[in-house]
C-alpha positions in Angstrom: 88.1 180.1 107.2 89.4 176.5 107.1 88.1 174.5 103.8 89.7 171.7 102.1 87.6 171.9 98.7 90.4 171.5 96.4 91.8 168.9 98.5 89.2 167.0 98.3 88.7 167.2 94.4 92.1 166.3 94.2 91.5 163.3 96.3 88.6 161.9 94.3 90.8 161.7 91.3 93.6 160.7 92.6 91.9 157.6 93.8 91.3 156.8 90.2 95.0 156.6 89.3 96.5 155.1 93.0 95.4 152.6 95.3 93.0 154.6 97.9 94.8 157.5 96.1 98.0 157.6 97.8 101.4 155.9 97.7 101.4 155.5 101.5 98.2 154.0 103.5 98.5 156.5 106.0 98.4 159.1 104.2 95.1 158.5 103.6 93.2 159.6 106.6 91.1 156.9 106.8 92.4 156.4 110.6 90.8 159.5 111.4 88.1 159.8 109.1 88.3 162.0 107.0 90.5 163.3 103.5 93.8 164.7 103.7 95.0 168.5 102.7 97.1 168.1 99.1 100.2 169.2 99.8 101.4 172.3 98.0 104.9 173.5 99.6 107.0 173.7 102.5 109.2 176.1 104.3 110.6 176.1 107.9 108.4 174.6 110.4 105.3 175.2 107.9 103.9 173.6 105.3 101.0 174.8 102.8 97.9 172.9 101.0 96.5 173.5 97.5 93.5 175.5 99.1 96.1 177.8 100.7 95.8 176.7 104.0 98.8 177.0 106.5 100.2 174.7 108.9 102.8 174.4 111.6 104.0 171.6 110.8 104.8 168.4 113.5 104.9 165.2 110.7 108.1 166.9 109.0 107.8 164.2 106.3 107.6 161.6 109.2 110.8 162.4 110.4 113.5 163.6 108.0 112.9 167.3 108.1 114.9 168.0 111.2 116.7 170.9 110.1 113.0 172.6 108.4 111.3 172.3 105.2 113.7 173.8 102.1 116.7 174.2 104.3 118.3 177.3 102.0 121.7 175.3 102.5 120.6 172.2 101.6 118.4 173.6 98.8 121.7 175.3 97.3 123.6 172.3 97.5 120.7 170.3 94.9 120.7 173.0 93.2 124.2 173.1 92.2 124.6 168.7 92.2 121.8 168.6 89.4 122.8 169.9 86.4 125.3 167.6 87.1 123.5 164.9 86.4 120.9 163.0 88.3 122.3 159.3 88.4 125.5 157.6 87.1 125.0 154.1 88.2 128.9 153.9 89.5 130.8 155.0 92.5 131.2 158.4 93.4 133.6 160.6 96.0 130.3 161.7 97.8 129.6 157.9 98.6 132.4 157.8 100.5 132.5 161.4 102.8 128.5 160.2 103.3 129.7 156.8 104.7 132.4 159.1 106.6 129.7 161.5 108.5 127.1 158.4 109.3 130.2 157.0 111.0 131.4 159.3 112.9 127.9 160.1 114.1 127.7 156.2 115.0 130.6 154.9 115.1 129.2 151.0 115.6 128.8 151.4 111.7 132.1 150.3 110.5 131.2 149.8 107.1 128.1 151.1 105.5 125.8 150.4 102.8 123.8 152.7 100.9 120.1 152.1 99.8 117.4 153.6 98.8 114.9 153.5 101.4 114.2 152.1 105.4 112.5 149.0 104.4 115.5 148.3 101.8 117.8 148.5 104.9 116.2 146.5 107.0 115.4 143.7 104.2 118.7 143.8 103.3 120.2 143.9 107.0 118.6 140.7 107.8 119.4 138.6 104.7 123.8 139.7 106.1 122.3 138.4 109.4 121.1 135.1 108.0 124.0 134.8 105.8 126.8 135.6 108.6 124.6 133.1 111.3 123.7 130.4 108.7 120.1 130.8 110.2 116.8 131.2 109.3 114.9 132.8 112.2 114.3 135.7 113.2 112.7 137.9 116.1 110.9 140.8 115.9 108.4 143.0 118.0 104.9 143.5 118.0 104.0 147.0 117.9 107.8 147.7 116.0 107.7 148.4 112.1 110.3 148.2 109.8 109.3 148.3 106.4 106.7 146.1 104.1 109.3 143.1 103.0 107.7 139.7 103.4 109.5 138.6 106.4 108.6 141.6 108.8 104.5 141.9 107.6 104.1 139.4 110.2 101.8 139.3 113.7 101.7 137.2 116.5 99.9 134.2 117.0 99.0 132.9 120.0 101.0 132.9 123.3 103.4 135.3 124.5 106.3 134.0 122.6 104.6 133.1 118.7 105.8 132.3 115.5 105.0 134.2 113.1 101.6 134.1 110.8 101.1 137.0 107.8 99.8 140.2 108.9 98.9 140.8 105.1 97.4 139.5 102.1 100.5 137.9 99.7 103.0 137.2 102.3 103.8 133.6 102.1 103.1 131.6 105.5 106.4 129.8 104.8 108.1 133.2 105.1 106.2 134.5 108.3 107.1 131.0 110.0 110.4 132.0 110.4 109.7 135.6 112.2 108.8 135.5 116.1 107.2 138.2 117.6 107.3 139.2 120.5 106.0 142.1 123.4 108.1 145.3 123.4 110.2 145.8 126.7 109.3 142.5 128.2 112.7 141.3 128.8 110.8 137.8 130.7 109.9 136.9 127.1 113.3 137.3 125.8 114.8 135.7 128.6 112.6 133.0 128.5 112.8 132.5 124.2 116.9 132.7 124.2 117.0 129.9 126.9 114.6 127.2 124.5 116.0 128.6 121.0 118.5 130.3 121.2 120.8 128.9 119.1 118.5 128.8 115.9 118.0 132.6 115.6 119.8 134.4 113.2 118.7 138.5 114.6 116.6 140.2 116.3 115.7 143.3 114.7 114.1 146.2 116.8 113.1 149.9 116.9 115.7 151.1 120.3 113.1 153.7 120.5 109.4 152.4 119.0 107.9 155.0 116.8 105.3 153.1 115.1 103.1 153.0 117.9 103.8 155.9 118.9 106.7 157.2 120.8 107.5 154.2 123.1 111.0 154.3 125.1 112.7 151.3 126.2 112.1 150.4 129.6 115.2 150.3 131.8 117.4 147.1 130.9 115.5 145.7 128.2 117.7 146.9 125.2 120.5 145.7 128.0 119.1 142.2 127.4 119.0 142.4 124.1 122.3 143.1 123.8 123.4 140.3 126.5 121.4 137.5 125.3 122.1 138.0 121.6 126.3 137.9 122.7 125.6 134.8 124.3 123.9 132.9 121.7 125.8 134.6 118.6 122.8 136.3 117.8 123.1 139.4 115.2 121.3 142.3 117.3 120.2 144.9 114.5 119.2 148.3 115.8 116.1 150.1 113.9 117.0 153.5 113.9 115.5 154.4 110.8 113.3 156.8 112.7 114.9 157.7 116.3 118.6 157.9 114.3 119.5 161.7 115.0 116.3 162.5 116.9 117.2 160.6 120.1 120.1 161.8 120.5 122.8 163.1 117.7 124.3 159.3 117.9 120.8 158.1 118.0 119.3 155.8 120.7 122.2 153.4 120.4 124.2 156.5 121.9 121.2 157.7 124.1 121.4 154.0 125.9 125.1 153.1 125.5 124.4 149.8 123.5 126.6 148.7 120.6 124.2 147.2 117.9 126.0 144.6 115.6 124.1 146.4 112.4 122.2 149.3 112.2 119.5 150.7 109.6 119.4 154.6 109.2 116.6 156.7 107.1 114.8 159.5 107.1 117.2 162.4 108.7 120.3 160.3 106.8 118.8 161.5 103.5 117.6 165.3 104.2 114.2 164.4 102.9 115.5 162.5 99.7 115.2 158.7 98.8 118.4 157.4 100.9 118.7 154.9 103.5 121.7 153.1 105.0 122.9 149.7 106.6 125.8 149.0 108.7 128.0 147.6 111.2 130.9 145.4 112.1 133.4 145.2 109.5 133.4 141.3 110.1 129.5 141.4 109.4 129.9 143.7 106.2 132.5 142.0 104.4 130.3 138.8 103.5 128.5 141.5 101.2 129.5 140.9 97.3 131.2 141.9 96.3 133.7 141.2 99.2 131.6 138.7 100.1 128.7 135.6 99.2 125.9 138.0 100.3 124.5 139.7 97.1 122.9 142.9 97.8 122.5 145.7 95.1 120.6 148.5 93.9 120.9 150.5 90.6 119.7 153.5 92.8 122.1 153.3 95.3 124.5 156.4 96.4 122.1 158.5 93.7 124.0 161.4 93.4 121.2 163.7 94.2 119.5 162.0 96.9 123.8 161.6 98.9 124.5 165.5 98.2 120.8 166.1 100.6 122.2 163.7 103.1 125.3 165.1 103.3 124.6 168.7 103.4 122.2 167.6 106.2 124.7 165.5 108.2 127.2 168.8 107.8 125.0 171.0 109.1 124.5 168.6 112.1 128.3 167.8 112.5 128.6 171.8 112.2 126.8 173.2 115.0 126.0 169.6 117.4 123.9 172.4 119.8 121.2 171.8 117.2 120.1 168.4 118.7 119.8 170.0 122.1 117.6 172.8 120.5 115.5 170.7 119.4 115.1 168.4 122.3 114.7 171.6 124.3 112.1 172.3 122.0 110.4 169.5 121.9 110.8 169.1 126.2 108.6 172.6 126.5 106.2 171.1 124.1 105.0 168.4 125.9 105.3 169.9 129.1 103.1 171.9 128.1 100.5 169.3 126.7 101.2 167.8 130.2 100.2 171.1 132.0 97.0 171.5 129.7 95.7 168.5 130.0 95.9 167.8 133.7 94.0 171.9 133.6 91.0 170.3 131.8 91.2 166.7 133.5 91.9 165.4 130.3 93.6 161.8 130.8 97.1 162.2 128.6 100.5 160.5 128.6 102.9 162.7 126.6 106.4 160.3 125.8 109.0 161.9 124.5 112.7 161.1 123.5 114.9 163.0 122.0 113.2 165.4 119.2 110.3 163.0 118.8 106.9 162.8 120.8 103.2 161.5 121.1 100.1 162.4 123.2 98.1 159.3 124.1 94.8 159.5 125.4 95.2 157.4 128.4 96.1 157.3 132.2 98.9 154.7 132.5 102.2 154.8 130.8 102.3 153.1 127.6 105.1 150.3 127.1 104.3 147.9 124.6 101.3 147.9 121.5 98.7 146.5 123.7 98.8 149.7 126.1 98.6 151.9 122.7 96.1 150.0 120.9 93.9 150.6 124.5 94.1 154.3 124.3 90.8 156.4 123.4 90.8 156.8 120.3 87.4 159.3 120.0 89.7 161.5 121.8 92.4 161.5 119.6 90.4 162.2 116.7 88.7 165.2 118.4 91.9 166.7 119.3 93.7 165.7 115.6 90.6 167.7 114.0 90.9 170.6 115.9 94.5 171.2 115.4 94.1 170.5 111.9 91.3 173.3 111.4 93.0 175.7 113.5 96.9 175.0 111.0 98.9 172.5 113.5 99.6 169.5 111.6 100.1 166.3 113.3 100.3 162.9 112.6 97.0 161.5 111.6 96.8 158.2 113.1 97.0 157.7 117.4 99.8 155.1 116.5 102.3 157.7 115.1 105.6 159.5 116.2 105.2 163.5 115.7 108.8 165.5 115.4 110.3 168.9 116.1 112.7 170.9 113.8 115.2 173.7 114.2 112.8 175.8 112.5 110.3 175.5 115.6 110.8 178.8 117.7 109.1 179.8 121.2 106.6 181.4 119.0 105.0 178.1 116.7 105.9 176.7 120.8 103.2 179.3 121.8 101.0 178.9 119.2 100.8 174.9 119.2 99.9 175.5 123.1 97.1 177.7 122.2 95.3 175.5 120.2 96.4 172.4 122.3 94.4 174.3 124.9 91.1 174.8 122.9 91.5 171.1 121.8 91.5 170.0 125.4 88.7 171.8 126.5 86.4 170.8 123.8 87.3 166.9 124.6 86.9 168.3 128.8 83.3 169.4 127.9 82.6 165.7 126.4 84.0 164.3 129.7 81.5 166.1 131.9 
């Protein structure tokens, strides 16, 4: 019998030591109204709660877990880094054969920076852009997130092409001025912003593949734009890929598309789970960081010992046996065809999108190619469906503006099983429908 009583004690104090009582808002379940399971441990494609409930598991830490939870050769190589010690604060061999497997996964990245999380990179990524350009603004995409610094907490104003104006309490409107936001995949709006300004914008950062409002693929030749219009105004074009980096493809989406980023920002996968993120691109770019250049970047974190022997156990695995990324895809292809198949049984309006080893199920009956087509889907819907996989241990996202993500460790039989409670789920929302 699904209960969450220790959870939710465990949330009430917890809120009395942490803001809302988690470290990361969504976490918090508020999107879907209710309290989150507490966490206990994770193995393989499942993980377990404090009131021993069990889940197949579809979050995978939003995104890192691509090999499983407590991969046993990852897991041995921590094991034998850490009584080594668990930070020096100066260089290390691993450093470098990390830098060597992110490159010759994407080999755009000719130098690389290590850092200790996404929003790090990306913060760090665009001061090298203004630094390199000797300009201040920047574009970015509604819809597209990319960490919590200052400059990217921004929405749009009015008008299709808006500077920006803060999407959050403490963010400077001095700093948000200089970010312009823009629709995802409307290559018009590029178009139509390069030909006025052009010339005044330092980047344009951007999620190749959006996962923050939900899986969202770029429509055919907007990336292709990107690309073109950033060349022609000496643009820096900095590819996101903190997320979609080893789930859309093993080069990520810049491979997927066949479009050379000036800089890219890994995470997630790049770390096996731990605290490591990373920045890179164009020799010319990177060597105007100090110290071989003016651009002062540093960390007393960064290339943690610990957190580089997860990441490169993870990236040897992958580098090992590349059939793993076509698994997974696999996987993840029978998955949603599945949802596809269910919903259409019960009349349920769905749009699955999927790329790669990453997917969501929107409650809607048009494609979704930008945040205003996700931000109209049926929410109730969602909710209904979130619930009753929760209750019945499949473990999704919880919030209708999320990627979910498939794992080596997610057989025909957790396949099977997600399908039969996908079915139930459908029905029940079918039965609101009539």
């Amino acid at each position: 019998m699904f209960q969450l009583g220790k959870s939710e004690k465990a949330f009430e104090e917890a809120k009395r030591y942490m803001p809302g009582g988690v470290n990361s808002p969504v976490r918090s379940y508020r999107s879907v109204g209710s309290n989150p399971p507490f966490i206990s441990s994770a193995s393989g494609s499942r993980i377990y709660d404090i009131d021993n409930n069990e889940y197949i598991d579809y979050v995978l830490s939003w995104g890192p877990m691509i090999l499983g939870h407590a991969n046993p050769e990852v897991i041995a190589s921590l094991q034998e880094a850490i009584p080594r010690g668990t930070s020096y604060g100066a260089p290390t061999l691993l450093e470098t054969e990390l830098a060597k497997k992110v490159q010759a996964f994407m080999p755009s990245m000719e130098v690389i920076r290590l850092v200790n999380s996404g929003t790090e990179a990306t913060m760090s990524a665009l001061r090298v852009a203004r630094g390199y350009t000797g300009r201040d603004r920047i574009v970015k995409f509604v819809g597209c997130y990319h960490g919590h610094s200052d400059a990217l907490l921004v929405k749009a104003g009015s008008g299709l092409a808006t500077f920006g104006v803060p999407d959050s309490p403490g963010v400077p409107q001095g700093v948000a001025e200089n970010t312009i936001t823009l629709p995802y995949n409307d290559s018009d709006a590029v178009r139509k912003l390069f030909d006025d300004i052009g010339d005044t914008i330092a980047a344009i950062i951007v999620e190749p593949v959006a996962g923050n409002m939900g899986c969202v693929p770029p429509e055919p030749g907007f990336l292709e734009t990107l690309r073109e219009v950033t060349k022609a105004h000496g643009t820096v074009l900095i590819f996101d890929e903190v997320m979609c980096g080893f789930r859309a493809s093993s080069g990520g989406a810049q491979k997927r598309y066949n479009i050379k980023p000036d800089l890219t920002c890994l995470g997630k996968i790049v770390g096996g789970g731990m605290p490591l993120a990373v920045f890179g691109g164009s020799r010319e770019i990177m060597n105007q960081i100090a110290p071989a250049g003016p651009i002062y970047q540093a960390g007393t974190l960064s290339g943690n010992p610990i957190a580089v022997t997860s990441g490169l156990a993870t990236l040897s695995i992958l580098q090992r046996d590349p059939t793993i990324f076509k698994q997974v895809e696999d996987a993840t292809i029978a998955l949603c065809e599945g949802f596809e198949r269910l919903a259409a049984q019960y009349n349920v309006p769905v749009v699955v999108q999927r790329v790669g080893s990453m997917f969501t199920i929107f409650f809607t009956d048009k494609p979704v190619k930008n945040f205003d087509d996700a931000a109209s889907c049926n929410e109730e819907q969602f909710k209904m469906f979130f619930h009753h996989n929760l209750s019945h241990g499949i473990y999704y996202a919880p919030s209708p503006y999320e990627s979910n993500f498939v794992s080596i460790c997610h057989k025909s039989s957790e396949i099977e099983r997600t399908l039969a409670v996908a079915d139930e789920a459908f029905k029940k929302i079918s039965d609101t429908l009539l």
